[in-house]
N, CA, C and O atoms as a GROMACS GRO file, in nm:
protein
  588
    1UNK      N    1  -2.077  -0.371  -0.468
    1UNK     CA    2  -1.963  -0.320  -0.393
    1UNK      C    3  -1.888  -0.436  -0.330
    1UNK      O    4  -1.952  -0.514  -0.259
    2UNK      N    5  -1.767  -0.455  -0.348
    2UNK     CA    6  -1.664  -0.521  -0.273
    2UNK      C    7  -1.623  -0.432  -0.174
    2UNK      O    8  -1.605  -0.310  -0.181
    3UNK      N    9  -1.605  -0.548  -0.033
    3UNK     CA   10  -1.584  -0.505   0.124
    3UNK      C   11  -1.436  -0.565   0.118
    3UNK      O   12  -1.407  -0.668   0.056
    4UNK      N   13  -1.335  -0.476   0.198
    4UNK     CA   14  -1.230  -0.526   0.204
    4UNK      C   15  -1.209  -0.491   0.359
    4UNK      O   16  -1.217  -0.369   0.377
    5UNK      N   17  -1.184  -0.561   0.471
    5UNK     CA   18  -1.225  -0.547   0.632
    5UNK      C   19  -1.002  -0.593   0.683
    5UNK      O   20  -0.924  -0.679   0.640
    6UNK      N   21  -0.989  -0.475   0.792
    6UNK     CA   22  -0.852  -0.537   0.772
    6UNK      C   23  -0.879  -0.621   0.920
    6UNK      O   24  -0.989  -0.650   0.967
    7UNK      N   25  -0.731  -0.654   0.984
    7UNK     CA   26  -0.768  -0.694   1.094
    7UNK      C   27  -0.769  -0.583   1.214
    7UNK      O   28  -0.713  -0.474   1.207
    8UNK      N   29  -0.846  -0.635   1.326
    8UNK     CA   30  -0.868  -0.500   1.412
    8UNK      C   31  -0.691  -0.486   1.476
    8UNK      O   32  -0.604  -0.570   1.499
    9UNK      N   33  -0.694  -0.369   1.484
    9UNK     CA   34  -0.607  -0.325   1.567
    9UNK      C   35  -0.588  -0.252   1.691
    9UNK      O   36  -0.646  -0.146   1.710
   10UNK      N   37  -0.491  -0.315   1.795
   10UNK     CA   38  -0.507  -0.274   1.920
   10UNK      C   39  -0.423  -0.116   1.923
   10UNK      O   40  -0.323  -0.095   1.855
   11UNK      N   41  -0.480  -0.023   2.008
   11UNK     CA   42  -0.434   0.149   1.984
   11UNK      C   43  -0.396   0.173   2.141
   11UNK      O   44  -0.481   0.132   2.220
   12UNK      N   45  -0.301   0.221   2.186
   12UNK     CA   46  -0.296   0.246   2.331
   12UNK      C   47  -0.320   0.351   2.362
   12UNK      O   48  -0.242   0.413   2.433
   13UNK      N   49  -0.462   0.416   2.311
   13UNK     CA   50  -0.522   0.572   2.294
   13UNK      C   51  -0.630   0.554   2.379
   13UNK      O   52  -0.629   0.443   2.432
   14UNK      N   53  -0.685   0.596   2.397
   14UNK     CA   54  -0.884   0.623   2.384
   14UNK      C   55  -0.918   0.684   2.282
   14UNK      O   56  -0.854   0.771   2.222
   15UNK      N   57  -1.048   0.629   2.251
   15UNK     CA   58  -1.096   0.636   2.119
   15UNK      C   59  -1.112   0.793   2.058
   15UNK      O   60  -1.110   0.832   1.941
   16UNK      N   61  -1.131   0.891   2.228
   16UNK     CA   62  -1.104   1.042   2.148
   16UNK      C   63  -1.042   1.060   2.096
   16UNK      O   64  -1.048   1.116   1.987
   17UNK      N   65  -0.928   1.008   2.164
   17UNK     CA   66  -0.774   1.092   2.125
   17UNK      C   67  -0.773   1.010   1.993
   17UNK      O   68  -0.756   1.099   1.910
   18UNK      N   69  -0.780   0.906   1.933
   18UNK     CA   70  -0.726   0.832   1.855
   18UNK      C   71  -0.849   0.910   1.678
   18UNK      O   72  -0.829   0.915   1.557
   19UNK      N   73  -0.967   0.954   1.776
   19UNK     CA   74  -1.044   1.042   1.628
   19UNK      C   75  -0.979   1.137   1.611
   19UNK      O   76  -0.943   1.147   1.494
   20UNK      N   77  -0.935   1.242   1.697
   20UNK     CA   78  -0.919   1.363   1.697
   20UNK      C   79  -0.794   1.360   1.680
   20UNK      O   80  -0.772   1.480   1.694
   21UNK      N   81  -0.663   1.300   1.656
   21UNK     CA   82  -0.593   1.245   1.580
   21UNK      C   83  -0.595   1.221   1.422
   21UNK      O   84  -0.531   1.281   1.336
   22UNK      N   85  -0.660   1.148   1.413
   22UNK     CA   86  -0.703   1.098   1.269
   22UNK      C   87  -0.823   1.178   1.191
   22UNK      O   88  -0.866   1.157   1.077
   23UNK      N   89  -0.858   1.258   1.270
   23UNK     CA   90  -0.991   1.346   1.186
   23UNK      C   91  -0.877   1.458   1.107
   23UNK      O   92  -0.916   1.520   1.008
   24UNK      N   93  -0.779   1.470   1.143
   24UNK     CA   94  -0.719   1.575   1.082
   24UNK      C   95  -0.617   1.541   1.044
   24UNK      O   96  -0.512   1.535   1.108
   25UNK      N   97  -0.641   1.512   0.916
   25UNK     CA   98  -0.578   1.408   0.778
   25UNK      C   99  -0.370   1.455   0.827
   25UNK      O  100  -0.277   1.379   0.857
   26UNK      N  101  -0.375   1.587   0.815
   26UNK     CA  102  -0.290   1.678   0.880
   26UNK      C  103  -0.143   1.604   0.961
   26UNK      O  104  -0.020   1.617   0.955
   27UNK      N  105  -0.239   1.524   1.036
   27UNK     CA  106  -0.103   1.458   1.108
   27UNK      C  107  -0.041   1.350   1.085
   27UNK      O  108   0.052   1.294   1.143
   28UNK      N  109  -0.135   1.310   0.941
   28UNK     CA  110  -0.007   1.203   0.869
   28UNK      C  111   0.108   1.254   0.816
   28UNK      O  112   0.204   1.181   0.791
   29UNK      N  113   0.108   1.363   0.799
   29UNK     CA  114   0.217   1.418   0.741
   29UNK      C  115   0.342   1.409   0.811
   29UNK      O  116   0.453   1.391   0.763
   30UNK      N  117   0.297   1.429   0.972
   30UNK     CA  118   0.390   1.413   1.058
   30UNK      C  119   0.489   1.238   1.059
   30UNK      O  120   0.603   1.193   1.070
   31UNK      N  121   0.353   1.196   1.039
   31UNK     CA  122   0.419   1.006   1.048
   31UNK      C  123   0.490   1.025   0.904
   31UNK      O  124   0.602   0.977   0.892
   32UNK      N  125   0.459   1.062   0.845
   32UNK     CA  126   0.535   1.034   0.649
   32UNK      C  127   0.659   1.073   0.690
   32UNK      O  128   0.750   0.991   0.679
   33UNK      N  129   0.693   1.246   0.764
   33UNK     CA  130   0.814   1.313   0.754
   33UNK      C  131   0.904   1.199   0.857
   33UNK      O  132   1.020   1.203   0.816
   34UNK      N  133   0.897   1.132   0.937
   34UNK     CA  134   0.950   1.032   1.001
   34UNK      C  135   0.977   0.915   0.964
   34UNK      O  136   1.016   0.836   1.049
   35UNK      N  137   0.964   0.876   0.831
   35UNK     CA  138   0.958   0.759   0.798
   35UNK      C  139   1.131   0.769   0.756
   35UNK      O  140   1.188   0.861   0.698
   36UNK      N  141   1.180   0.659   0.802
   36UNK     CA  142   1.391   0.687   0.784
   36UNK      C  143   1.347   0.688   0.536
   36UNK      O  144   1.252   0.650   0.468
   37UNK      N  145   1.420   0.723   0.519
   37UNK     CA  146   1.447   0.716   0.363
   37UNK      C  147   1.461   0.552   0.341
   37UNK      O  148   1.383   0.470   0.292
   38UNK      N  149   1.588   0.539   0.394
   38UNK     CA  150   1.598   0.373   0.422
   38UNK      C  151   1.457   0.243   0.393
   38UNK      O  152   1.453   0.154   0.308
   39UNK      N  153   1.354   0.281   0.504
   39UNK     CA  154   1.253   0.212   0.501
   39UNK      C  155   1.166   0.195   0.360
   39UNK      O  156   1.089   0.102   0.338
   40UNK      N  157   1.204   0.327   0.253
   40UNK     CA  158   1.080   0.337   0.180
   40UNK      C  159   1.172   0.283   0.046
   40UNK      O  160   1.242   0.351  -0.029
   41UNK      N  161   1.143   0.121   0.042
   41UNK     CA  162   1.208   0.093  -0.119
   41UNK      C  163   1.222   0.149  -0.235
   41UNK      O  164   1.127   0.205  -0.288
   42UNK      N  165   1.332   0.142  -0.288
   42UNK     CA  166   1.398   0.281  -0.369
   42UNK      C  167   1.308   0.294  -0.496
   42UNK      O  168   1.302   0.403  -0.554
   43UNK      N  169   1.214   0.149  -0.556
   43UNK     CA  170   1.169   0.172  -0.610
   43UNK      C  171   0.988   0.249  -0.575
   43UNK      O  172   0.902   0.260  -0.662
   44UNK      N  173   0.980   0.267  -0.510
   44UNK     CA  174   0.856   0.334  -0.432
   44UNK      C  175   0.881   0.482  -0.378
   44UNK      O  176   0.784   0.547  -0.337
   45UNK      N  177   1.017   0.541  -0.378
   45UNK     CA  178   0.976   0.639  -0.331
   45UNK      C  179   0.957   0.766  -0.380
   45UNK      O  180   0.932   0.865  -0.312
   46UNK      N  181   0.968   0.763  -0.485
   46UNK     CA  182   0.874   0.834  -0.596
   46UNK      C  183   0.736   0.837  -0.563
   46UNK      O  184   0.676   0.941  -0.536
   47UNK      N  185   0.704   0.764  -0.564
   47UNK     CA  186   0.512   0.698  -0.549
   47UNK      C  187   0.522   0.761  -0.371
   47UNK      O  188   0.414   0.814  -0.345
   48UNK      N  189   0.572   0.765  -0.308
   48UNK     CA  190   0.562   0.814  -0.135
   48UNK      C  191   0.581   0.972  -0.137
   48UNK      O  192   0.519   1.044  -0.059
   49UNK      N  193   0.666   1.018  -0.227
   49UNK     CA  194   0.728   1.150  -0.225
   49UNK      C  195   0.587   1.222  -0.284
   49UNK      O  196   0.535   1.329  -0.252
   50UNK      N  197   0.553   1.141  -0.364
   50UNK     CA  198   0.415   1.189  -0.447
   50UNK      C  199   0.310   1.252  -0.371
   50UNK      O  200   0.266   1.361  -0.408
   51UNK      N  201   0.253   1.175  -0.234
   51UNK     CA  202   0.149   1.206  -0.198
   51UNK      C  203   0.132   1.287  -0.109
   51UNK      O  204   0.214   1.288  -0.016
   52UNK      N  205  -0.004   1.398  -0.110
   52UNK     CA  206  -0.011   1.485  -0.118
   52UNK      C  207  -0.137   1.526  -0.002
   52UNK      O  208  -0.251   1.539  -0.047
   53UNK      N  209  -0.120   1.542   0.110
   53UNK     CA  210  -0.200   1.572   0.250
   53UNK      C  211  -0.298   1.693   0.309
   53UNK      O  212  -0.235   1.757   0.393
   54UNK      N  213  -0.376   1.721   0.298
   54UNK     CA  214  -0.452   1.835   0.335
   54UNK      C  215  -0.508   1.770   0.444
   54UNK      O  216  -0.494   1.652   0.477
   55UNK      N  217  -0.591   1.882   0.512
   55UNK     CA  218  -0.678   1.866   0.682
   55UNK      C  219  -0.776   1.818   0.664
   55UNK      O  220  -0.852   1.799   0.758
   56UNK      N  221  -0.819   1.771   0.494
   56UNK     CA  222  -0.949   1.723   0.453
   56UNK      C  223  -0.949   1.627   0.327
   56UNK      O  224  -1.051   1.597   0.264
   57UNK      N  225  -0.815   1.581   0.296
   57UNK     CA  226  -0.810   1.478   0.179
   57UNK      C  227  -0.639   1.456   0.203
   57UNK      O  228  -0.553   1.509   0.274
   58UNK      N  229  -0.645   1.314   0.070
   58UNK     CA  230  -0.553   1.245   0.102
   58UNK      C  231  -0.480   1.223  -0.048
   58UNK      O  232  -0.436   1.110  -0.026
   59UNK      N  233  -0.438   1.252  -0.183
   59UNK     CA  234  -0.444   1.237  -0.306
   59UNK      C  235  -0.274   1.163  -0.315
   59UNK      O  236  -0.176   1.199  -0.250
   60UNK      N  237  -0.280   1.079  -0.392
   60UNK     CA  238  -0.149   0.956  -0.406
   60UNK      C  239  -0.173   0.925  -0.544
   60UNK      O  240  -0.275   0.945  -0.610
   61UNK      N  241  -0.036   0.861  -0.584
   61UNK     CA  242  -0.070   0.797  -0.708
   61UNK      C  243  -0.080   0.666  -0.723
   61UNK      O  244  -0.038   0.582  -0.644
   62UNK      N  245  -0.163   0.638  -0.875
   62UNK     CA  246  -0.238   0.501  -0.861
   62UNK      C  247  -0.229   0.430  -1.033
   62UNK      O  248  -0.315   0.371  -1.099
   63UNK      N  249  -0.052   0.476  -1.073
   63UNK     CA  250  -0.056   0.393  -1.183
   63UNK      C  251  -0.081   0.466  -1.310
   63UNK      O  252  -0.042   0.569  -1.365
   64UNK      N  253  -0.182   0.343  -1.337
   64UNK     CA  254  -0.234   0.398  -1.502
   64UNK      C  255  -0.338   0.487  -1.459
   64UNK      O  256  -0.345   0.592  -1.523
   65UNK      N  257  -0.438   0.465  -1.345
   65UNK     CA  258  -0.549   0.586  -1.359
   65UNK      C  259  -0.506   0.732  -1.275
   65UNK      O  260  -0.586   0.787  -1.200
   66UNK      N  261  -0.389   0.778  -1.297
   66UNK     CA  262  -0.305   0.874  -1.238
   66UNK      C  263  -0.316   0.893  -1.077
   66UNK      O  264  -0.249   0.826  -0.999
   67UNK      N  265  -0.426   1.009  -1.030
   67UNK     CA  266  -0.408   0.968  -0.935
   67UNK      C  267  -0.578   0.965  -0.862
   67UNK      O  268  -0.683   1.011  -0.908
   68UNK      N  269  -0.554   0.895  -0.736
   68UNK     CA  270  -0.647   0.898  -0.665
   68UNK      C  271  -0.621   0.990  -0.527
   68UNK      O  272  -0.520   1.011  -0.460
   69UNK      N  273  -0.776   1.041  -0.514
   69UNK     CA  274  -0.802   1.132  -0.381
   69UNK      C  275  -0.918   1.103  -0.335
   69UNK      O  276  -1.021   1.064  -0.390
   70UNK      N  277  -0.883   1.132  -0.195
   70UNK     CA  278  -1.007   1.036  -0.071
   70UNK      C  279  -0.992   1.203  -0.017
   70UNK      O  280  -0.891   1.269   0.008
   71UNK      N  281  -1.112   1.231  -0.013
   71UNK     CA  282  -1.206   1.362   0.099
   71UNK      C  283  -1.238   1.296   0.169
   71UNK      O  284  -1.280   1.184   0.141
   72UNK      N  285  -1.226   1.356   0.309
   72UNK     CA  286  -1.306   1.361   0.458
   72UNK      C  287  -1.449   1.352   0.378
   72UNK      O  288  -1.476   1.413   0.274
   73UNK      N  289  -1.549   1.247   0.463
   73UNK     CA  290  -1.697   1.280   0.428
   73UNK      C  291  -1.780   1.296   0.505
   73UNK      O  292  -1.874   1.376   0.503
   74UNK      N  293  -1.732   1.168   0.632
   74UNK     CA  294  -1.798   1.157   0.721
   74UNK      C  295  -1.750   1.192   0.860
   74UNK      O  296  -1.640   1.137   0.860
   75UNK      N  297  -1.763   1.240   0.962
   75UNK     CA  298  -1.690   1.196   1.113
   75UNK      C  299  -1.789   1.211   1.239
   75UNK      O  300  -1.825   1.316   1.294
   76UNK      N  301  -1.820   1.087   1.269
   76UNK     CA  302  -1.886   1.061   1.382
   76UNK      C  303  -1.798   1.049   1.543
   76UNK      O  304  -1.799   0.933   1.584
   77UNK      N  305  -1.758   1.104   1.596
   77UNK     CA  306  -1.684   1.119   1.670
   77UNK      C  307  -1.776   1.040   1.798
   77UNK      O  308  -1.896   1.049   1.822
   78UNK      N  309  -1.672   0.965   1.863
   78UNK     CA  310  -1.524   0.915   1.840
   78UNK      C  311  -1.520   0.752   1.746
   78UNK      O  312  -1.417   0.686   1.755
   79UNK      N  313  -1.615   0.709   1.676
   79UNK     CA  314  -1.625   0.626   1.665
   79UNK      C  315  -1.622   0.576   1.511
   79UNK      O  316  -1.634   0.459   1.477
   80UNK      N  317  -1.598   0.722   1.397
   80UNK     CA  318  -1.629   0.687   1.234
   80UNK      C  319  -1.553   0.783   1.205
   80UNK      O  320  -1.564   0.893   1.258
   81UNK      N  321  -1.454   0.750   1.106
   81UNK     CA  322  -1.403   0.867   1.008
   81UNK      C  323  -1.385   0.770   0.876
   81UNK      O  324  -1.313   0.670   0.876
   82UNK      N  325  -1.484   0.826   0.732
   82UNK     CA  326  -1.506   0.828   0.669
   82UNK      C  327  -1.434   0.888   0.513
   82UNK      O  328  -1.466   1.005   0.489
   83UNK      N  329  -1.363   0.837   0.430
   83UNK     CA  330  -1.321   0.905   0.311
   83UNK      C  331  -1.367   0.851   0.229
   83UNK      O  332  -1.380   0.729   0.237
   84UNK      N  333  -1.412   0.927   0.113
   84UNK     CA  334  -1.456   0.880  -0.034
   84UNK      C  335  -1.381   0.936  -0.105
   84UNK      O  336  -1.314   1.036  -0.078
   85UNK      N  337  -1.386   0.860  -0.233
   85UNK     CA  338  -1.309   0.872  -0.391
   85UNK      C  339  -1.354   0.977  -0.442
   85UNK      O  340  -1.474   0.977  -0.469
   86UNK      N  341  -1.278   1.088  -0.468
   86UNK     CA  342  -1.334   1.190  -0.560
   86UNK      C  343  -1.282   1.204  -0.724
   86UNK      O  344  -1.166   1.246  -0.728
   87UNK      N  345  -1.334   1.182  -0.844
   87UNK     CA  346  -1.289   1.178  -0.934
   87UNK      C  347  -1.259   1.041  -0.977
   87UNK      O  348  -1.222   1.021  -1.093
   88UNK      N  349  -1.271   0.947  -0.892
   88UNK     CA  350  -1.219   0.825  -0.893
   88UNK      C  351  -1.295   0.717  -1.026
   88UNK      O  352  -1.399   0.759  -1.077
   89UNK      N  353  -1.247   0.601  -1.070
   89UNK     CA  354  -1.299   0.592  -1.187
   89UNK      C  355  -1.407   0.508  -1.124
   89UNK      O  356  -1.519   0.536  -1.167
   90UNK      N  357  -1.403   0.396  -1.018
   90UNK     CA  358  -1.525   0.334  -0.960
   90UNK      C  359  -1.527   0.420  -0.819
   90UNK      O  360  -1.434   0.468  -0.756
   91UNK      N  361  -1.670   0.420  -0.792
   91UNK     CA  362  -1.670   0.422  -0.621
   91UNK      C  363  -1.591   0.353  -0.535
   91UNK      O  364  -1.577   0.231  -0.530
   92UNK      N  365  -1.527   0.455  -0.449
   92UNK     CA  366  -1.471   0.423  -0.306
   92UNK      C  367  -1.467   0.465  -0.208
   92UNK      O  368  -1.442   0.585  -0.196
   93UNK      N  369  -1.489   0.393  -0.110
   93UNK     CA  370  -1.434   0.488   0.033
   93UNK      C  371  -1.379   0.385   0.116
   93UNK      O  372  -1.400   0.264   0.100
   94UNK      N  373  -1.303   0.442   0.210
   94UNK     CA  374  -1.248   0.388   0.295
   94UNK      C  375  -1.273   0.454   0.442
   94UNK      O  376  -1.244   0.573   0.454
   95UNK      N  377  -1.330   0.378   0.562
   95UNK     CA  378  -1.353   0.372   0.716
   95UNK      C  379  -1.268   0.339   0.743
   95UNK      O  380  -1.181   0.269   0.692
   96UNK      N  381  -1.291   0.418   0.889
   96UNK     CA  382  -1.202   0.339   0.954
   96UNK      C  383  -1.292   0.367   1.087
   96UNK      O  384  -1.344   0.477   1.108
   97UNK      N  385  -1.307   0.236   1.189
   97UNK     CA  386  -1.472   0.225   1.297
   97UNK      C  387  -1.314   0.201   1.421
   97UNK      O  388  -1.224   0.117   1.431
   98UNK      N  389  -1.346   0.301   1.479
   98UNK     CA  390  -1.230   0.292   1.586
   98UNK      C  391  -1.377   0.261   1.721
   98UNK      O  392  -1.493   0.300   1.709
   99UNK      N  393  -1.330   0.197   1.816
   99UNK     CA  394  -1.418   0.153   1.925
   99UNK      C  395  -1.321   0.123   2.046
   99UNK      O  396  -1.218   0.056   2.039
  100UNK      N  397  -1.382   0.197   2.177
  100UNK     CA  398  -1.332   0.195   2.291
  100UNK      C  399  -1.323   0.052   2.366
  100UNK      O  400  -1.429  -0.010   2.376
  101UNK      N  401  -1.197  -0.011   2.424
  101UNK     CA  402  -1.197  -0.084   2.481
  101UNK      C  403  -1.200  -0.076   2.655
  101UNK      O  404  -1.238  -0.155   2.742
  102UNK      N  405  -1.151   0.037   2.657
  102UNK     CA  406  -1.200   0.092   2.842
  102UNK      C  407  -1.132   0.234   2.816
  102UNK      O  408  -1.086   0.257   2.705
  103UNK      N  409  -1.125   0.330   2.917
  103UNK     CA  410  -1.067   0.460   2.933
  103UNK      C  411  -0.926   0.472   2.880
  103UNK      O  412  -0.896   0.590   2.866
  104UNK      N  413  -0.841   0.398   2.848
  104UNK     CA  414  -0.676   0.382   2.814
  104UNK      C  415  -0.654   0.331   2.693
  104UNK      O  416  -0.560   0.365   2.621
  105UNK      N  417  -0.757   0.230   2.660
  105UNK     CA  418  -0.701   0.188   2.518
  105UNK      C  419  -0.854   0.156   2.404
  105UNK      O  420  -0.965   0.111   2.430
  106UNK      N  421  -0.811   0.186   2.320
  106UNK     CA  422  -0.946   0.132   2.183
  106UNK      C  423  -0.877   0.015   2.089
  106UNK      O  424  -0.783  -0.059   2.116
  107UNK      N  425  -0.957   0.023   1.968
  107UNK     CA  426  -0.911  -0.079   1.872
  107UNK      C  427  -0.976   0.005   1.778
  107UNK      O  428  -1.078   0.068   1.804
  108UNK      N  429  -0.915   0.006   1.664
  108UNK     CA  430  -0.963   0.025   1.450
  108UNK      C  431  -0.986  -0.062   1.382
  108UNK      O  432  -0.926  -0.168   1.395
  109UNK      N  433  -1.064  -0.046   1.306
  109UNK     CA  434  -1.062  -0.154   1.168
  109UNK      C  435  -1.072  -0.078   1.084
  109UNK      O  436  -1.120   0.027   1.126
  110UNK      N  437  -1.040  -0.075   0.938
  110UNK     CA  438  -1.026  -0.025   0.846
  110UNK      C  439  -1.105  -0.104   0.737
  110UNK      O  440  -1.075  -0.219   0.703
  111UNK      N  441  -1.220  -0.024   0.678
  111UNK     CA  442  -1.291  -0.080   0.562
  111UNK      C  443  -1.272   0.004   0.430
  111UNK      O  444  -1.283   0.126   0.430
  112UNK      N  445  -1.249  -0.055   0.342
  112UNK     CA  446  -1.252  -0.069   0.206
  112UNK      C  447  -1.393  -0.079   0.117
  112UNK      O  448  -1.437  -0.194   0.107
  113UNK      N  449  -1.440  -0.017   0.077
  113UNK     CA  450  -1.582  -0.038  -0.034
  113UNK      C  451  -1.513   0.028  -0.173
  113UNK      O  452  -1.484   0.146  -0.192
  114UNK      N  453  -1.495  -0.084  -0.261
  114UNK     CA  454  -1.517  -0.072  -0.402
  114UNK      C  455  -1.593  -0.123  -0.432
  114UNK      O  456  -1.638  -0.227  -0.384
  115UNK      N  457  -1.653  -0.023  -0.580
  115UNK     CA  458  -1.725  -0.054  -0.718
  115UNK      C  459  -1.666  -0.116  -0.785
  115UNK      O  460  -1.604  -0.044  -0.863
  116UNK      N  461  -1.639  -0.256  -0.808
  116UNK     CA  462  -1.564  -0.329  -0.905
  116UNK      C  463  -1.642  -0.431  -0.976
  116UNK      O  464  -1.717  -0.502  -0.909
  117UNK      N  465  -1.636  -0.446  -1.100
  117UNK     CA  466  -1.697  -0.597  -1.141
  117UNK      C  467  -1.629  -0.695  -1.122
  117UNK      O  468  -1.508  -0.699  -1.143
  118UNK      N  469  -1.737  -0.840  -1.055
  118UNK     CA  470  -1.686  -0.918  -1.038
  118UNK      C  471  -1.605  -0.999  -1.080
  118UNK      O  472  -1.547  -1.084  -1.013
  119UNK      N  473  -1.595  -0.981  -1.180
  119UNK     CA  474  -1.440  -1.051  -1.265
  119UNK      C  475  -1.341  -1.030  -1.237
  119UNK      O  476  -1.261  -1.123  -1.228
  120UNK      N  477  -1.282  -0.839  -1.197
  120UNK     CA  478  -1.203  -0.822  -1.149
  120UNK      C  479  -1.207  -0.827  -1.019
  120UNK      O  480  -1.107  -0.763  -0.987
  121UNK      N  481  -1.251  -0.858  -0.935
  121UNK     CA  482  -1.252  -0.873  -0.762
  121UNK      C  483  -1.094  -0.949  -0.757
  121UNK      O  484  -0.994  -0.891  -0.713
  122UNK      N  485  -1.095  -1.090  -0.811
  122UNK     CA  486  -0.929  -1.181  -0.742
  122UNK      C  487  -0.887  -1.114  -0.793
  122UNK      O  488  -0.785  -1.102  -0.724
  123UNK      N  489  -0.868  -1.005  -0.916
  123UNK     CA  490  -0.718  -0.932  -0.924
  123UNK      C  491  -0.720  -0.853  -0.836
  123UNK      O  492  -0.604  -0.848  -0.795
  124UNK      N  493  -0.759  -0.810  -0.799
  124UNK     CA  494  -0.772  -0.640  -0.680
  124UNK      C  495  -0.764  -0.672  -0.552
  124UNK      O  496  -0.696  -0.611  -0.469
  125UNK      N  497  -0.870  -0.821  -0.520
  125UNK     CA  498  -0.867  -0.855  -0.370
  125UNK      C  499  -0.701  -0.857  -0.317
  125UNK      O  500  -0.678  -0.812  -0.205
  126UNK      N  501  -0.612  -0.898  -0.383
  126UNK     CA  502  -0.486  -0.931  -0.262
  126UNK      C  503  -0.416  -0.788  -0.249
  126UNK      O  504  -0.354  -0.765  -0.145
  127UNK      N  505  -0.419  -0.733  -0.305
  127UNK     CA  506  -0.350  -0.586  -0.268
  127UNK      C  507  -0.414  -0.488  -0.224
  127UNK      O  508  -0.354  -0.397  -0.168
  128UNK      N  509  -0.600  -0.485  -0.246
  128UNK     CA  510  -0.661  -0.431  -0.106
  128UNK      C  511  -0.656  -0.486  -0.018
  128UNK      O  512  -0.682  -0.420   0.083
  129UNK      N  513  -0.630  -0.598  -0.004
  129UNK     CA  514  -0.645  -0.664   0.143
  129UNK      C  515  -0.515  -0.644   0.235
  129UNK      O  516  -0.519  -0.637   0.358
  130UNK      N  517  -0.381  -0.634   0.146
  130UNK     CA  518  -0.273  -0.558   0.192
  130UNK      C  519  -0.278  -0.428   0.227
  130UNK      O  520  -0.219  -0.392   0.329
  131UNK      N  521  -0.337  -0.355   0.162
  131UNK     CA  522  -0.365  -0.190   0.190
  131UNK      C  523  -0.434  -0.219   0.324
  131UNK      O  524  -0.348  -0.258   0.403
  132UNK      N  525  -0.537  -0.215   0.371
  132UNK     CA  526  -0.633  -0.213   0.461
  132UNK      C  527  -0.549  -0.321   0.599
  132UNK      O  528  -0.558  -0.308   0.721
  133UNK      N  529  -0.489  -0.398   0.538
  133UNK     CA  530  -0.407  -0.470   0.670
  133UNK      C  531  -0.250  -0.348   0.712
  133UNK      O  532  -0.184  -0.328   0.814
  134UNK      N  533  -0.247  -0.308   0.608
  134UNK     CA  534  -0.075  -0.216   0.662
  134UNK      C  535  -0.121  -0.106   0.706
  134UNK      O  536  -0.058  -0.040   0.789
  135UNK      N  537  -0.259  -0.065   0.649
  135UNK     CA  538  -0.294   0.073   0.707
  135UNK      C  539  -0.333   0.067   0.833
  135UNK      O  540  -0.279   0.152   0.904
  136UNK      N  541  -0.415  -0.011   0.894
  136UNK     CA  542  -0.450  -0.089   1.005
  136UNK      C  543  -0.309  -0.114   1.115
  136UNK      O  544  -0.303  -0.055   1.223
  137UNK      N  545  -0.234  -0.181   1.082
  137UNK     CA  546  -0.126  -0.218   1.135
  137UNK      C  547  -0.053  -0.101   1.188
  137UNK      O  548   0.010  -0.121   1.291
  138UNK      N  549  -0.048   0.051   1.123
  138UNK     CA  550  -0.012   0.188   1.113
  138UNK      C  551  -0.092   0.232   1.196
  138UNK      O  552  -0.046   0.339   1.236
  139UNK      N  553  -0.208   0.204   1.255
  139UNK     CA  554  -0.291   0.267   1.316
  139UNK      C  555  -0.271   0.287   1.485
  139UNK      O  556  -0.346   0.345   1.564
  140UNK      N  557  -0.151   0.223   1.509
  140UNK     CA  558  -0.096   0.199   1.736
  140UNK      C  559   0.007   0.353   1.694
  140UNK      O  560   0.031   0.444   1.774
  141UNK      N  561   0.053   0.346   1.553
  141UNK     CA  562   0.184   0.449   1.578
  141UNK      C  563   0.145   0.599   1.530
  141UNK      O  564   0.197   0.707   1.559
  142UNK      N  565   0.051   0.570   1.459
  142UNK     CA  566  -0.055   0.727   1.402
  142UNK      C  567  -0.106   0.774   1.489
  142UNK      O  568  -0.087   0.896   1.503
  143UNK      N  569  -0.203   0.694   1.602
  143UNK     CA  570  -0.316   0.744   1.698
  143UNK      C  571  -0.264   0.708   1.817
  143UNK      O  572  -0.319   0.778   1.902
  144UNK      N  573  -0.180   0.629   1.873
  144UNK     CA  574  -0.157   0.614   1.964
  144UNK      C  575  -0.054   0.699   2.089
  144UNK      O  576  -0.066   0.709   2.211
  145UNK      N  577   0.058   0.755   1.980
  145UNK     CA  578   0.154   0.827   2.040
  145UNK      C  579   0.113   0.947   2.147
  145UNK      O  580   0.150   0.971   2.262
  146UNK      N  581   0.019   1.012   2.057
  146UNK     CA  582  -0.018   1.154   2.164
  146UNK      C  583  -0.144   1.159   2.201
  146UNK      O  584  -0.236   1.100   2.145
  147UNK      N  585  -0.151   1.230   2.298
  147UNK     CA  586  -0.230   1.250   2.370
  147UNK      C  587  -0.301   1.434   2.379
  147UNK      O  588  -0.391   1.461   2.459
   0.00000   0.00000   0.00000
C-alpha cells in the first residue's frame, strides 16, 4: 500500500462539529452548489457536474477506469471518518483524522491508501499528493462554517 498524508489543516470548528459535518457526505453538496461556474475550468466541468453525493458515498469520474466510489466505512467520532473504494480496480480508502486543538478550533489530515505497484507509485504520487493537499486545504470552508 502507498500512503499519501496531506498537510494538516487548521479548522475554526471543534472537532464535533467538524465530524458531524463531514460524517454526512450530504453537505458537500452544499459546498459543490456554491462553487461560482467561473472557478471550475471549462475544461473540468463536465468531470465536477459528474459527481454524484449520497449521506454514505461519494462516486466521480476517473478517466479510463470510468468511475470511482468511496462508501462511508468507518466513523469514530469525533476523531475518524473513513471511505473505501468500492468496485475500484486497486484498493483504496481515504481518512481523514480530524483532532482537537482546544474547545474552538481542531486540525485534519487527510490520508490516502493505495494498492499500487511500485513502478507505478512516481506516476500517481504527484496528483495524489495534489488530491489529498486540495482536499485538505477545503477542509476550514467544509467544516468550519457551521456550527
Amino acid at each position: 500500500m502507498a500512503n499519501f498524508k496531506s498537510p494538516t489543516a487548521d479548522i475554526n470548528a471543534p472537532a464535533q462539529v467538524v465530524f458531524d459535518r463531514l460524517s454526512d457526505l450530504n453537505n458537500l453538496k452544499e459546498l459543490m452548489a456554491k462553487v461560482p461556474e467561473d472557478k471550475i475550468p471549462a475544461d473540468q466541468r463536465d468531470m465536477f457536474n459528474a459527481v454524484r453525493i449520497e449521506a454514505d458515498s461519494i462516486t466521480f469520474p476517473a478517466g479510463p477506469v470510468g468511475e470511482i466510489k468511496l462508501q462511508m466505512a468507518e466513523k469514530i467520532s469525533p476523531s475518524l471518518i473513513k471511505l473505501v473504494g468500492v468496485g475500484t480496480p486497486v484498493d483504496l480508502s481515504l481518512s481523514l483524522e480530524i483532532n482537537p486543538v482546544d474547545d474552538a478550533r481542531s486540525n485534519g489530515t487527510v490520508n490516502v491508501d493505495i494498492a499500487i505497484p511500485a513502478m507505478l507509485k512516481p506516476m500517481v504520487a504527484g496528483p495524489l499528493n495534489n488530491l489529498v493537499t486540495q482536499f485538505a486545504q477545503l477542509l476550514p470552508a467544509v467544516a468550519g462554517n457551521k456550527e
